[in-house]
TORTITOR-169163 format. One line per 4 residues: number of its first residue (from 1); their letters; for each residue x, y, z of C-alpha. Coordinates in nm, 2 decimals. Example, Ala and Ser with C-alpha at 12.3 -4.5 7.8 and 13.67 -1.06 7.14 Angstrom:
residues 2
1) as) 1.23 -0.45 0.78  1.37 -0.11 0.71;
//
This chain:
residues 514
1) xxxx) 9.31 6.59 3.63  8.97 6.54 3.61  8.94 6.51 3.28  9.26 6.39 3.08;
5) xxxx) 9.44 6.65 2.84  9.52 6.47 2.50  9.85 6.45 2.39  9.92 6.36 2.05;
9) xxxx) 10.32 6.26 1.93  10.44 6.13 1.62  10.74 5.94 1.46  10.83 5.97 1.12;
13) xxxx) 10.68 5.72 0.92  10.98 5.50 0.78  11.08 5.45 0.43  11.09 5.05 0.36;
17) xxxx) 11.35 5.05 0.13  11.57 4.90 0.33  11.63 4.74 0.73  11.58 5.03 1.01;
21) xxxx) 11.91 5.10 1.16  12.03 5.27 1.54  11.90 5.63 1.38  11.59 5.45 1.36;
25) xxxx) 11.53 5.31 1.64  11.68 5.61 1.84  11.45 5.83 1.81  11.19 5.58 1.80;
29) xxxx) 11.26 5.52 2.17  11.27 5.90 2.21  10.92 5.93 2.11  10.82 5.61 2.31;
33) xxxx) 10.99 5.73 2.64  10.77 6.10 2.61  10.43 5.91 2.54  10.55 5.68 2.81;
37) xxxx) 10.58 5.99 3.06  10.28 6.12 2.94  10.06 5.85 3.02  10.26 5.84 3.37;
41) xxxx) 10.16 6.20 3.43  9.80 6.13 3.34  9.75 6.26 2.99  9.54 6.07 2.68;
45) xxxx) 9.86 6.00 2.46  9.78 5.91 2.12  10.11 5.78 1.96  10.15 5.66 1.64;
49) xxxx) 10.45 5.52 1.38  10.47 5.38 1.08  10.59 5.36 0.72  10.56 5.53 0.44;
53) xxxx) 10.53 5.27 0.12  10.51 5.45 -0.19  10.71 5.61 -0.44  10.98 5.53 -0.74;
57) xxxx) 11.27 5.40 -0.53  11.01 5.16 -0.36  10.89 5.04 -0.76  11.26 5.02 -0.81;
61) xxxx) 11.37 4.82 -0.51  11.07 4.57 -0.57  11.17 4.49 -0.96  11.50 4.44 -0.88;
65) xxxx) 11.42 4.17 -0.63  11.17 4.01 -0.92  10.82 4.08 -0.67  10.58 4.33 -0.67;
69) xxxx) 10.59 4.64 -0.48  10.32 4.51 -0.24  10.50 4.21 -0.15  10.86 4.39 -0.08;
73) xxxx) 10.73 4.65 0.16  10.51 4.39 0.34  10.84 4.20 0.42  11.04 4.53 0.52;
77) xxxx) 10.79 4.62 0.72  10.70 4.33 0.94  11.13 4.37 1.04  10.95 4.71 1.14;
81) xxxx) 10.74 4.60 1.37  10.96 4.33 1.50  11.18 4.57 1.62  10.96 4.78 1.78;
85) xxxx) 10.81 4.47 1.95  11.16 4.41 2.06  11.21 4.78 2.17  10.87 4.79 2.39;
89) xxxx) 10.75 5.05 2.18  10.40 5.16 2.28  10.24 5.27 1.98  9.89 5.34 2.00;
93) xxxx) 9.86 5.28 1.62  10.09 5.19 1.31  9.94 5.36 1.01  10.10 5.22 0.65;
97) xxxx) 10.08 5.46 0.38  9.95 5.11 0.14  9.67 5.09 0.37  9.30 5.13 0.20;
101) xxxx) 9.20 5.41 0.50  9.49 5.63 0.43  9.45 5.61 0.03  9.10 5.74 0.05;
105) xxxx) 9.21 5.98 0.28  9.49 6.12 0.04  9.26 6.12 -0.27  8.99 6.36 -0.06;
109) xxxx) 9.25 6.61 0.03  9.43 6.61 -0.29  9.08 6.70 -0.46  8.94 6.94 -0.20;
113) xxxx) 9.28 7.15 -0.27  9.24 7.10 -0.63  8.85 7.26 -0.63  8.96 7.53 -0.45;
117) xxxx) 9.24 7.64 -0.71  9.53 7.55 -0.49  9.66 7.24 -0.72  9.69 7.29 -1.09;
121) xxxx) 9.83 7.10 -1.41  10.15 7.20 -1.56  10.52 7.02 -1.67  10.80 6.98 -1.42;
125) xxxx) 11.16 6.98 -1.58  11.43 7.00 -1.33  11.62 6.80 -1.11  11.49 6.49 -0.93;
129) xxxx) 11.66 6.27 -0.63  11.50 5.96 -0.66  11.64 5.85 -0.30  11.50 6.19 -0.14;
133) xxxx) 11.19 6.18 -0.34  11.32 6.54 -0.35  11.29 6.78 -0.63  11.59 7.07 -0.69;
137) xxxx) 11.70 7.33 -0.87  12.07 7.43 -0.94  12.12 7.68 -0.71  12.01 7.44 -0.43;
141) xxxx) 12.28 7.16 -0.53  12.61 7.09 -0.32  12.91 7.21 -0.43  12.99 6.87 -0.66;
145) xxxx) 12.59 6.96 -0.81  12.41 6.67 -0.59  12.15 6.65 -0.38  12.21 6.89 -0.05;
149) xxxx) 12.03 6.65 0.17  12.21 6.29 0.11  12.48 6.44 -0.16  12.41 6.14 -0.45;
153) xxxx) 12.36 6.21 -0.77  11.96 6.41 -0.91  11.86 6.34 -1.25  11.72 6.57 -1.53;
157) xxxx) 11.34 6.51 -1.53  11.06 6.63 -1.75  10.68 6.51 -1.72  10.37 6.65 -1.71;
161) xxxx) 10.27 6.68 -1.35  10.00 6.87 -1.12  10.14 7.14 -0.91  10.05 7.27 -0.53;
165) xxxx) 10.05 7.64 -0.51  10.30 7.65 -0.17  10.42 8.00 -0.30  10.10 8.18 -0.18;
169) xxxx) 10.12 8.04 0.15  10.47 8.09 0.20  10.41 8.43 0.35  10.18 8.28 0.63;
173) xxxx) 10.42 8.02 0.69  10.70 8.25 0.76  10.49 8.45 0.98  10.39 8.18 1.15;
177) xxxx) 10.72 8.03 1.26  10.83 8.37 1.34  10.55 8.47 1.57  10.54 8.10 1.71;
181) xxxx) 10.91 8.03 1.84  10.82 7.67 2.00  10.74 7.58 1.69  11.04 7.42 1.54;
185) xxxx) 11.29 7.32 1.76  11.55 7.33 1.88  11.61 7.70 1.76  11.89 7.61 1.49;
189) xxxx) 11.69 7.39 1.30  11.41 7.71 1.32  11.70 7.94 1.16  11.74 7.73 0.93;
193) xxxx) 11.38 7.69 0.79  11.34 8.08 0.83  11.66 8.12 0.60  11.51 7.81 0.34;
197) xxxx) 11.18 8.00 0.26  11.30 8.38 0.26  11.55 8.30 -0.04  11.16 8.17 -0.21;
201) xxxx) 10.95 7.90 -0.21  10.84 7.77 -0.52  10.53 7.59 -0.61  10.56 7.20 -0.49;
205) xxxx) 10.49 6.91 -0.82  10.27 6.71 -0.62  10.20 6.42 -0.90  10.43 6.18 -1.12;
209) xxxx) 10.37 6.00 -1.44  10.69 5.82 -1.43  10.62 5.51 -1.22  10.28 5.36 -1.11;
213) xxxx) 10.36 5.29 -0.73  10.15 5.49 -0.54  9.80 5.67 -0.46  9.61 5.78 -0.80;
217) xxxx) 9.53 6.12 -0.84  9.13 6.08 -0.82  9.04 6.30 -1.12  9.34 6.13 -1.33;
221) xxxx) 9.45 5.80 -1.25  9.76 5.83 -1.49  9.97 6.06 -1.21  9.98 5.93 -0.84;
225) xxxx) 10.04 6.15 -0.61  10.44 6.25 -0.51  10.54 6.08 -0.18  10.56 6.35 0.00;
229) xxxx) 10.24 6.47 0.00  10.12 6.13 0.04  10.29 6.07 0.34  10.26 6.38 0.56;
233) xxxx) 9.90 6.32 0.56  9.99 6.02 0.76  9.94 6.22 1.07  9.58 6.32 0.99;
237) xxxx) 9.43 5.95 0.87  9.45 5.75 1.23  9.26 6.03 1.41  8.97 6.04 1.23;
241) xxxx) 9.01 6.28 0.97  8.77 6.12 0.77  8.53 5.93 1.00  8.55 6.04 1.29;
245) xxxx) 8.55 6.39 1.37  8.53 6.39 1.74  8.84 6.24 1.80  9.03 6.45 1.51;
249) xxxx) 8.89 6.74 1.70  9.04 6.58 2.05  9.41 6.51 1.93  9.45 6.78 1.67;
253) xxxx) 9.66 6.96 1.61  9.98 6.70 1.72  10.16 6.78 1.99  10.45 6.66 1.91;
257) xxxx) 10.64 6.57 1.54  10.94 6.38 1.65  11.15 6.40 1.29  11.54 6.36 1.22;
261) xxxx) 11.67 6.72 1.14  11.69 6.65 0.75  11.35 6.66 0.75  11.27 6.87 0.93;
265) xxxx) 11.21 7.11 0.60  10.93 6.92 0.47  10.72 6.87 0.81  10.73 7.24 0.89;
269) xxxx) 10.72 7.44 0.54  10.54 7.16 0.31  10.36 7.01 0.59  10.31 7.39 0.67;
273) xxxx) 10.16 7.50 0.33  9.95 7.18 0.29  9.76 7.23 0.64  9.72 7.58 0.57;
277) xxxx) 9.51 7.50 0.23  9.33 7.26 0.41  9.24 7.50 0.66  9.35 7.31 0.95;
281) xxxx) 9.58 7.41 1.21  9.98 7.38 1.22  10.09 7.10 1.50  10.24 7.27 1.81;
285) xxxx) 10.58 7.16 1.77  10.81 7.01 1.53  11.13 6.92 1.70  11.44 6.79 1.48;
289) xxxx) 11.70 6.55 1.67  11.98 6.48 1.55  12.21 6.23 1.41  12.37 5.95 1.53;
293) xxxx) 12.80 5.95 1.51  12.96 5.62 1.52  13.29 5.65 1.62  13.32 5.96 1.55;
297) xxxx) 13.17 5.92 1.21  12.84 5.97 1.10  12.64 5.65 1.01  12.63 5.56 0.66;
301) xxxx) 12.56 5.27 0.42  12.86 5.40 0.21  13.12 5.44 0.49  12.98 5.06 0.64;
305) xxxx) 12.93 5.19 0.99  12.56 5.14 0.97  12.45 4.93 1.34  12.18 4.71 1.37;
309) xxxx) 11.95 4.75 1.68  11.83 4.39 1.63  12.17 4.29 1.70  12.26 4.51 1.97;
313) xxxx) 11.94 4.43 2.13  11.97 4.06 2.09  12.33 4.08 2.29  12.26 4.35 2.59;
317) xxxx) 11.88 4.38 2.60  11.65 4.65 2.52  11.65 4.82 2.84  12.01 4.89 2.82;
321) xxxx) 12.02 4.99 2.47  11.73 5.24 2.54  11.90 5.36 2.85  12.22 5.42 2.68;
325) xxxx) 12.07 5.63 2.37  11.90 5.85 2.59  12.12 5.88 2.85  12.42 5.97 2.61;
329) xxxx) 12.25 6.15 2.34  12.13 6.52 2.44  11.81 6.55 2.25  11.82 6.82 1.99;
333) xxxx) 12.26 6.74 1.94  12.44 6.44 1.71  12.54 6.19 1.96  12.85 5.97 1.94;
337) xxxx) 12.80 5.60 2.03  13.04 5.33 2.08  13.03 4.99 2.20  13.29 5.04 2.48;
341) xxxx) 13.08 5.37 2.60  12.74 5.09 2.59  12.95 4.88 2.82  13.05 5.09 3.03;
345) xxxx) 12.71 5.26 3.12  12.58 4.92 3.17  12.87 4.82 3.42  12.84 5.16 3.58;
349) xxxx) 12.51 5.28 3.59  12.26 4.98 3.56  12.46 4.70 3.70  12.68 4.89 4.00;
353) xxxx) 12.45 5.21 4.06  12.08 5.06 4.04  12.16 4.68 4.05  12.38 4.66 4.32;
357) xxxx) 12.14 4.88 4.54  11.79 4.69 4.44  12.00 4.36 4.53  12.14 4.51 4.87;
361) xxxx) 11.82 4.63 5.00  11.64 4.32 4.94  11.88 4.09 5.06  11.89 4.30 5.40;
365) xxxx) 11.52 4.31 5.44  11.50 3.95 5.39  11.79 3.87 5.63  11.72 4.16 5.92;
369) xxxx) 11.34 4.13 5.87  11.24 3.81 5.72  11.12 4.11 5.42  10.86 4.26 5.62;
373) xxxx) 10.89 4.64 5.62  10.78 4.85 5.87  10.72 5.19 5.89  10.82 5.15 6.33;
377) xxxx) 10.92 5.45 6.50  11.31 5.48 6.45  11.49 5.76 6.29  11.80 5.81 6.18;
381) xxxx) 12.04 6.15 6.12  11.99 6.07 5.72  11.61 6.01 5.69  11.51 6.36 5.63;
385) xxxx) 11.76 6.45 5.35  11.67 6.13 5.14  11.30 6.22 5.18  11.36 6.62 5.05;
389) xxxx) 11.60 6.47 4.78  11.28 6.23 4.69  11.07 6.50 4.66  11.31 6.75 4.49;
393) xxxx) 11.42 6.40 4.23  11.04 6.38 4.14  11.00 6.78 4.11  11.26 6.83 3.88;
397) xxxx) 11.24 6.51 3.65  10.88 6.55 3.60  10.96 6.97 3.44  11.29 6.81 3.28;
401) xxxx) 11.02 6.53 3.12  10.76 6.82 3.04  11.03 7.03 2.84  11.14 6.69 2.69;
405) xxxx) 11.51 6.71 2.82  11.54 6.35 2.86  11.88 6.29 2.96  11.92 6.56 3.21;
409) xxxx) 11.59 6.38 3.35  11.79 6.05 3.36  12.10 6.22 3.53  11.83 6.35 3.79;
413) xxxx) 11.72 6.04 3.89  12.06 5.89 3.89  12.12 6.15 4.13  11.86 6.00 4.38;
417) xxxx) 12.02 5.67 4.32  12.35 5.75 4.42  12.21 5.93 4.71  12.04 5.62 4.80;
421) xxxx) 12.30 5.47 4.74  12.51 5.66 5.01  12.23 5.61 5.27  12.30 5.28 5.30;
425) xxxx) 12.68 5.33 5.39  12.59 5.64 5.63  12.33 5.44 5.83  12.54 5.11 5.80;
429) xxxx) 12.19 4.90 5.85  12.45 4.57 5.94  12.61 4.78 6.25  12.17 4.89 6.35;
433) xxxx) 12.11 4.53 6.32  12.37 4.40 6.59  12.20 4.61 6.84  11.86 4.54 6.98;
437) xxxx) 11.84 4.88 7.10  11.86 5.01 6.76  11.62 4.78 6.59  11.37 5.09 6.54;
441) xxxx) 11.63 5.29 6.33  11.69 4.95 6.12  11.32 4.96 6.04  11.30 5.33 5.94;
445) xxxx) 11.66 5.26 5.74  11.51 4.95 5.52  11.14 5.11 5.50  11.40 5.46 5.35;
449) xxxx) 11.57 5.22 5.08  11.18 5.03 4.95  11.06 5.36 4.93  11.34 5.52 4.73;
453) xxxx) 11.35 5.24 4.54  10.98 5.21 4.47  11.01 5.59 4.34  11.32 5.49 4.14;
457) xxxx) 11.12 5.21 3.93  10.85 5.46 3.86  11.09 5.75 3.74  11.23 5.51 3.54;
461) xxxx) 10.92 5.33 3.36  10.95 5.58 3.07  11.33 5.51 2.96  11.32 5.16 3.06;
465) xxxx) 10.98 4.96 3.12  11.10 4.63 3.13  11.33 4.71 3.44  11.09 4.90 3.60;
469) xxxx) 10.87 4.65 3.57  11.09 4.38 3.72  11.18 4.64 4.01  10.84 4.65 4.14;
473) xxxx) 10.80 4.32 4.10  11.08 4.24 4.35  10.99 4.49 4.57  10.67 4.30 4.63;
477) xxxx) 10.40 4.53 4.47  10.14 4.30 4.32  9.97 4.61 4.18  9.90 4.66 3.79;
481) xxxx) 10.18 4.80 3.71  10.05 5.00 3.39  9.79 5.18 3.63  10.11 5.37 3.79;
485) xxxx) 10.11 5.76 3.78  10.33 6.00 3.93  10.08 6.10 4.15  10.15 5.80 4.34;
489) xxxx) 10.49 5.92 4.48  10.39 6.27 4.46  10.43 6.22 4.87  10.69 6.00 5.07;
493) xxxx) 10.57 5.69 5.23  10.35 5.55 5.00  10.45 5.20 5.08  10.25 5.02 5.35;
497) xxxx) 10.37 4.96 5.68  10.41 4.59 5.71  10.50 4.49 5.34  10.65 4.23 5.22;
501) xxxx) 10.95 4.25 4.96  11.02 3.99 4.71  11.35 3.80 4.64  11.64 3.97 4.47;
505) xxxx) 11.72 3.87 4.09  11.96 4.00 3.94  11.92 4.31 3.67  12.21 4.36 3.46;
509) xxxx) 12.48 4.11 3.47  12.83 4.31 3.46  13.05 4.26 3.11  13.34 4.18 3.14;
513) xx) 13.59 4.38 2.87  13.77 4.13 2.72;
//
């Protein structure tokens, strides 16, 4: 493309109130992997994370560890960005709701909707969750009267507060998601927000009085605005909202808003309302994953189940943790991880299926060939079905990618693996090798596995960088590695006739189950 097409995806921007867990970093790495595609497939990905600072349970946390609000969420979130470091998470920014350029961006649009009527001054009395940052009513509480979304106790509130008129655009929200079925996705979580605004959407208190943790309302500094408001806005303040209306123009709407399904209420009906007053348009998509079971039980800080990535990182290495969340979790679904199911993809898949075959073909090219490939004049019976399964792999994983079925795109390419896999015991390159006669077939055999495997670590690059990375390293390609794009294995035989591989290392030690 002549002319890159922008693609714009987002994260939910984390609430520091306490360590990220798996959840976290799950669909973190989700997000990562499609930007990563993206830019592989020759887009202009703008992707951006963060975390979202403000609010009462923030003001809470901080005075019960004896420091100030500031100082807590600066500490919380530099664990943030350690484990995204740690992850290989390409973010293109990392926007914190604290930050100077997103306050003055909240304060303009909170007064442009108030001049235009849309925001008004009134009392809220009802029913608050302060871990939510929700507000309720009593029809909406669970069966024991809690919050519905993280069933712990609300609290009877009553302060004057300033109010966002979300009833008048509830119509034109409903339309919209109705008329645009990619909207939400997948298509329960749409049901669900269809359902959520036809029993009625009331009008949304947008400022509190209560606490002073937050972003002043700019025509009275006594109320800061309510985190929610604050912190959808997110989206709008790295790409130029403000400033720099060129690039807003480029990358908006998003693309992609990458949420966990329990919020997905807020990012398509709030979110909804708010961009509607604004007079901006609605992002393209808004796709709620879902959560992670451990065990068989969901996570929880309650039940003790909760996993650290740090941890899980820190004893099998990113690669493999990112491999196994995508590979096992079916975007869209809850996913059950285990430690034994971890193992046993890494054994399997990464150390047996793509170790074992990286470490086979080098070692034969370097003993046959002294690692010179060649693309020579041989042929064998199997050469032509591993080169339309090549083609087919990269066909199919690229519209699995583009529909963002990600571990359907994995099993594709661990397809072609496997195939590869089987090559190498159909040609049998050590029988080839004892004849002279046959040395032609030999070279077409070992050029077949370098190629494969050159495609492999490209496919790959997405879920897992870092292997990828190493890959074509040890296949000898001295090339910059982050200028790759699919349209270099669009066609078989890219590599050169008379390469040189590198020396095997190996990728993922096996684990032994103890």
């Amino acid at each position: 493309m002549s002319e890159k097409t922008p693609f714009y995806i987002t994260t939910p921007i984390y609430y520091p109130s306490a360590k990220l867990h798996i959840g976290h970093a799950y669909c973190t790495t989700v997000a990562d992997t499609i930007a990563r595609f993206k830019r592989l497939a020759g887009y202009d990905v703008f992707f951006l994370t963060g975390s979202d600072e403000h609010g009462q349970k923030i003001q809470q946390a901080a005075e019960k560890e004896g420091v100030t609000p500031e100082a807590y969420v600066d500490r919380i979130v530099a664990g943030f960005q350690e484990l995204w470091q740690l992850l290989g998470i390409s973010y293109d920014d990392f926007i914190r709701t604290s930050e100077e350029r997103h306050h003055e961006l909240v304060q303009n649009i909170f007064q442009q909707i108030y001049d235009q009527g849309d925001i008004y001054k009134g009392e809220y009395k009802g029913l608050y969750c302060t871990p939510c940052e929700s507000y309720w009513t009593e029809l909406q509480l669970d069966e024991n009267g809690n919050c519905p979304d993280c069933h712990r106790p609300v609290q009877e509130v009553s302060e004057e507060a300033y109010f966002f008129r979300m009833s008048k655009y509830a119509d034109r929200v409903l339309a919209y998601i109705k008329e645009h079925p990619d909207f939400i996705q997948p298509v329960s979580r749409r049901n669900e927000m269809i359902s959520f605004i036809e029993q009625g959407l009331e009008d949304l208190c947008v400022s509190r009085t209560s606490f002073d943790w937050g972003i002043p309302v700019p025509f009275d500094p006594k109320h800061v605005v309510y985190v929610w408001f604050d912190a959808l806005t997110n989206y709008l303040t790295p790409i130029g909202y403000m400033h720099d209306k060129e690039t807003f123009r480029k990358y908006w709407p998003c693309d992609v808003h990458l949420v966990g399904k329990e919020i997905v209420r807020f990012h398509t009906i709030i979110w909804g309302c708010m961009l509607m007053a604004l007079g901006l348009a609605l992002p393209k998509k808004v796709y709620g994953h879902g959560w992670l079971i451990v065990d068989g039980a969901k996570m929880s800080k309650s039940v003790g189940n909760v996993v650290d990535p740090i941890a899980l990182i820190e004893e099998f290495g990113a690669d493999a943790i990112r491999y196994f969340l995508l590979r096992e979790i079916t975007l869209g679904q809850d996913g059950n991880i285990s430690r034994d199911a971890l193992i046993n993809r890494i054994n399997s898949d990464l150390a047996n299926d793509l170790g074992n075959l990286l470490h086979r073909t080098l070692s034969m090219a370097k003993k046959y060939r002294g690692g010179v490939i060649a693309k020579g004049t041989g042929e064998t019976a199997f050469d032509a079905s591993l080169e339309e399964m090549a083609a087919e792999t990269v066909k199919t994983y690229t519209a699995q990618m583009e529909a963002m079925e990600l571990s359907p795109a994995i099993r594709t390419v661990w397809a072609f693996i496997a195939r590869t896999n089987k090559y190498i015991d159909e040609t049998a390159p050590w029988t080839l090798a004892k004849d002279e006669a046959k040395a032609g077939q030999l070279d077409s055999v070992l050029y077949h596995l370098v190629e494969a495997l050159h495609i492999t670590s490209i496919l790959i690059a997405p879920f897992m960088p870092v292997t990828a990375r190493r890959i074509h390293a040890q296949l000898g390609f001295a090339d910059d590695f982050d200028a790759v794009q699919l349209a270099d294995i669009a066609h078989w035989g890219r590599v050169a006739d008379g390469h040189t591989v590198g020396t095997a290392e190996q990728l993922f030690p096996r684990i032994e189950i103890i």
